[in-house]
N, C-alpha and C positions, 0 to 999 in steps of 0.2 A: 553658613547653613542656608540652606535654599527655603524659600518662601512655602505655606502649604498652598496646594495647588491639587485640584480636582480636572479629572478626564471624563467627559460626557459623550458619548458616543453609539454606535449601532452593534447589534450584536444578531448574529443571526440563528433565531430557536428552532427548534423541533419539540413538539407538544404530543402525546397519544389521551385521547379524553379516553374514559371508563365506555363512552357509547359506541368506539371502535372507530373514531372519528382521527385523523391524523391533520395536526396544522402545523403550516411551516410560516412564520413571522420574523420583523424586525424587531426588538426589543433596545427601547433607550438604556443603556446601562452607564454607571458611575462606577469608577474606575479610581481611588482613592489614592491619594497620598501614599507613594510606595515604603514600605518600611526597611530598617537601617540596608536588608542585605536584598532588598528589589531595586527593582529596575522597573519603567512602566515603557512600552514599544509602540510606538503608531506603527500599523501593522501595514504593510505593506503588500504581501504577495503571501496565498498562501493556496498548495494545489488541493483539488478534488479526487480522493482517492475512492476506491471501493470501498475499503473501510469507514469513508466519512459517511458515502452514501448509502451504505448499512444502516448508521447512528439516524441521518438526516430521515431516511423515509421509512426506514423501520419495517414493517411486514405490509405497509399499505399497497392496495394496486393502484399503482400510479397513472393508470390510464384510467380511472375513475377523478383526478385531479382537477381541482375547479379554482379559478382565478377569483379574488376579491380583493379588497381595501384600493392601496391610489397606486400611481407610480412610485415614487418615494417611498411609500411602505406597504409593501404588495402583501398578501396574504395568498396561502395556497393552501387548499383544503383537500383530503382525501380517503377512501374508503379503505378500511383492513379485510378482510374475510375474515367470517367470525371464525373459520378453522386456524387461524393465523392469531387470535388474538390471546390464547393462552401462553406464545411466547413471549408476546408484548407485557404481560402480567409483574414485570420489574418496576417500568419504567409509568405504567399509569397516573395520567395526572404530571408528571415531572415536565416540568419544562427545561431540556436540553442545550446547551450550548454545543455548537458541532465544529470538527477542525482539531486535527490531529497535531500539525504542523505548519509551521511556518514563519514571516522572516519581516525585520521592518527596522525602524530608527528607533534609537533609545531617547524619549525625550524629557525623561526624567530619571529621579536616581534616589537611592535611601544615602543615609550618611556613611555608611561601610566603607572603605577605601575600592573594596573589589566591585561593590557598583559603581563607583563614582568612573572608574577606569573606564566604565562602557558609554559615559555621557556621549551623546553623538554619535556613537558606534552604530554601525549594521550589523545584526545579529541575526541568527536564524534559533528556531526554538523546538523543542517537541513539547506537548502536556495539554492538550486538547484546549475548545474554546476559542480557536485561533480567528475562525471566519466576525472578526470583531475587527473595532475601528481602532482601538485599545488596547492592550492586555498586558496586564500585572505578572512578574515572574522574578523567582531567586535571580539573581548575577550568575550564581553558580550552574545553572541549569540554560546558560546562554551561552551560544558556539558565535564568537567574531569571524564573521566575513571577511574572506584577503579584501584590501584595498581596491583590487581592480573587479570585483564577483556584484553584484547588482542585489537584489530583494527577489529577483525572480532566478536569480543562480541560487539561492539558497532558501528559497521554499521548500525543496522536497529533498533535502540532506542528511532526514532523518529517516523517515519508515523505508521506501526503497532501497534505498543504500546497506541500510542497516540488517536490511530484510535478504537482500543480495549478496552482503557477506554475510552473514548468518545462517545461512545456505550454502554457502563456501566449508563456513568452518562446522557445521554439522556433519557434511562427508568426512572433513578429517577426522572430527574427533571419534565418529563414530567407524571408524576402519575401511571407508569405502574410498576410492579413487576416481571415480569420474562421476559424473551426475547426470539426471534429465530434468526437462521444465515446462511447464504444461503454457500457453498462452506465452509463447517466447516472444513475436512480436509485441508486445505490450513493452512502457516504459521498463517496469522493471526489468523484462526478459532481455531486455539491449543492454542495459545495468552489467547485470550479469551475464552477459556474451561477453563485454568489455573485459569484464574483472577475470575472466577464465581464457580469454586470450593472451590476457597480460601474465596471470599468474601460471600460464602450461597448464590447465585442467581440461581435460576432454569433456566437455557439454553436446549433449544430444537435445537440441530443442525441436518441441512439437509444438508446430501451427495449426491453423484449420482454416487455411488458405491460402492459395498458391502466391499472391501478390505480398503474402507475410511471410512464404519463405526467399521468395526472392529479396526481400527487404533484407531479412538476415546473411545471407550469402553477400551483398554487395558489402556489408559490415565484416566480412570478414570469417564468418558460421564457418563450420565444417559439418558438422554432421544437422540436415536438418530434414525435417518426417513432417507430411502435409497429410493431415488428419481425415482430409476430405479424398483423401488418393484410394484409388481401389486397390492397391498396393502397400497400405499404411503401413499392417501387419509386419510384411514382408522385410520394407523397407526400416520400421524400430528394430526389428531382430537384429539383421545385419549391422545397424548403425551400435546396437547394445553390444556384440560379438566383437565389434574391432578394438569402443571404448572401454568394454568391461564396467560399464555403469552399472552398480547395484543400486542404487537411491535415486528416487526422485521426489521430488515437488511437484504437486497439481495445484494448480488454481481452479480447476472448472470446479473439481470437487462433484458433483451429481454425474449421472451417467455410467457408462462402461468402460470410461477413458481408463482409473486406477487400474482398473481389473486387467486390462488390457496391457497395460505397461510391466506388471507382475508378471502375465502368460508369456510375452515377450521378452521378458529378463531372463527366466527360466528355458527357453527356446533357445537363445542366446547361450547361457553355460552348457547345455546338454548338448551343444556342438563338439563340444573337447571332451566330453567327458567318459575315462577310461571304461564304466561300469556302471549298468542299469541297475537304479533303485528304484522303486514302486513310490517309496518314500520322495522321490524327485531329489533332489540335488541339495545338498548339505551347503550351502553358500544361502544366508541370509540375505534376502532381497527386501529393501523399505521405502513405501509410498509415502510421503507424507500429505495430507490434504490442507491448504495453506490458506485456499479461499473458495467461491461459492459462487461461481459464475452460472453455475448450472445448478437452479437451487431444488432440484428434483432428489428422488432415491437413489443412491451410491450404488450400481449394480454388479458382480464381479462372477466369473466362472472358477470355480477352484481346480485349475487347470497349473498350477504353480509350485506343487510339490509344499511340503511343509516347512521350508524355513523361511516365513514373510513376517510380514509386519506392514498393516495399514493404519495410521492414526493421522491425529491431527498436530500441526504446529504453528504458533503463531511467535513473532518476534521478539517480541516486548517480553513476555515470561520467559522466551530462550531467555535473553538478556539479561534477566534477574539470575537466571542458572548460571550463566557463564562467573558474572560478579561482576562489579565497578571495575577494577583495572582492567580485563579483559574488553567490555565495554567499550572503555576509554580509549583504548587501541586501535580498535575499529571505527570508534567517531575520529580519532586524530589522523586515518588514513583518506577517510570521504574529506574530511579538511583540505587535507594537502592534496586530491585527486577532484577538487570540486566541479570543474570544469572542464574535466576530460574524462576520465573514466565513470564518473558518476553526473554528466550533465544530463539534465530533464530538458524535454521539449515541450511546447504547449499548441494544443491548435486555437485555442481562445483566449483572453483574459477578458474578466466581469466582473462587474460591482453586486456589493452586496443587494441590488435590486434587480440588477438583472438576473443575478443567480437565482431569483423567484419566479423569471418568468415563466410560462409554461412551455417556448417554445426553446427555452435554454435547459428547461429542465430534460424537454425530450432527445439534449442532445446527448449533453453529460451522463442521462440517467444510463443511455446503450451500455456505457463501458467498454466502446469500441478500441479498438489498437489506432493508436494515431488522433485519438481527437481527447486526449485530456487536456482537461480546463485549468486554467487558475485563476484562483476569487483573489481583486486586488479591492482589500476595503476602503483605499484613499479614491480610487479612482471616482472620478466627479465630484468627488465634496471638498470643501473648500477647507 
């Protein structure tokens, strides 16, 4: 039986004071003695998603951000608008741990057989709090890394992946055959390019620039619609009429994009269609809005006939929907697909101090296609 033994280490918060004030800090956190069925992780690689950067800066304007404390433990301070601060109304006062996902060495273990099994192991993890030096988790809630896959192959194996086929198996379950995807060059959208040339799914992805659709066509794309083309319209119609994509996922989420993919769906079936109805077309068409790129009002033309459906979806509740085995299926496919069908790219790796700088913060914060980050909390400390 292994000695007790304490982990001391950096943890990186997110704070909303009651005066609409946002602080982002380093926090010493102790990291205890795991018990029988944990595991404790030096943490190794873990990516910066949209989602993290939701939690991390919250409703603040981040171009009101102000730099303080040392290098070693920066401080970043920033303003919310007070129209903004009645969402923030949960989290007041909370000091947040942020980090969705991510992946590192097991270097301790409770007395369970099924933790002791991961002593040494590279694991990757989901359950937030990841951006740490540290962190405590069940055995059971730990996915082993093949032998040959690194800390930065399995930082982002979870929400993307996850998120990419859960979007796969939404069109089946839900009766549709082909899909579309809003922000396809981004990590995820190449995810899912992958998963849907492997699996024969007909994917319609929309960019919002030319150098993003060409990116996807040298991958392999078929059908891809450049947002910013004066031809957009034109061009989703046609690409909907060949795939017969009823559903899609948006990430911009604000805007006219939704609306537009609807008017389009609907242009698209009334090409075949035997007989005018006033009612438009009896073929249910579904948007789903996934994320919040555009964090403006959702604006749409009711030009779509009456059988749609606009909502929202997010992963983690599909996933409780679907159940554990179904779940399991889908984690044991990114497993065995880690590094080819589901591999993440990164344009940066940074330590937990640099991911405070202001001028790292103003890169990551874009959410541009091609410059995602990963926060490695070993890197620099000893």
């Amino acid at each position: 039986m292994q000695s007790k033994r304490e982990f001391t280490g950096l943890q990186l918060r997110s704070l909303i004071k009651p005066d609409g004030e946002l602080e982002l800090s380093l926090a010493s956190v102790v990291t205890p003695e795991p018990a029988a069925d944990q595991v404790v992780v030096r943490m190794e690689a873990a990516p910066i998603n949209p989602s993290d950067i939701g939690l991390l800066f919250g409703a603040a304007d981040m171009s009101t951000a102000r730099a303080s404390g040392t290098p070693e433990l920066p401080v970043v301070t920033a303003r919310i608008p007070e129209r903004a601060m009645k969402s923030m109304a949960g989290r007041l006062g909370a000091s947040l741990p942020v980090g969705n996902e991510g992946a590192g060495l097991v270097v301790a273990t409770g007395t369970s057989a099924e933790a002791r099994a991961l002593m040494g192991k590279r694991v990757a993890m989901l359950g937030g709090a990841m951006y740490s030096e540290y962190r405590s988790m069940p055995a059971e809630q730990c996915l082993v890394l093949p032998a040959d896959a690194s800390a930065a192959d399995g930082a982002s194996c979870f929400v993307n992946p996850l998120t990419a086929l859960g979007m796969v198996e939404t069109m089946r379950r839900e009766g549709h055959s082909a899909l579309v995807h809003t922000a396809a060059a981004s990590n995820l959208g190449q995810m899912l390019n992958r998963i849907c040339i492997k699996d024969g799914i007909a994917l319609v992805n929309i960019v919002r620039k030319k150098e993003q659709a060409d990116l996807l066509r040298t991958m392999g794309a078929t059908h891809v619609c450049d947002a910013s083309s004066a031809s957009f319209s034109d061009e989703l119609t046609a690409a909907l009429a060949e795939t017969g994509a009823t559903i899609a996922f948006d990430a911009i989420g604000g805007g006219k994009l939704a609306g537009q993919i609807l008017g389009c769906m609907e242009a698209a079936i009334s090409r075949s269609a035997k007989e005018y109805s006033r009612y438009g077309s009896s073929i249910h068409k579904q948007v789903y809005i996934y994320g919040g790129l555009d964090t403006g009002p959702t604006e749409f033309n009711r030009n779509f006939g009456m059988a749609w459906s606009m909502g929202g979806w997010l992963v983690f509740p599909y996933l409780q929907k679907i159940g554990p085995a179904a779940t399991q299926a889908l984690k044991a496919r990114v497993a065995a697909e880690l590094k080819t069908t589901f591999k993440s790219g990164y344009a940066r790796e940074v330590s937990l101090p640099e991911a405070l700088r202001l001028d790292t913060i103003a890169s990551y914060g874009k959410r541009a296609t091609g410059e995602k980050f990963l926060l490695n909390p070993a890197k620099g400390r000893s």
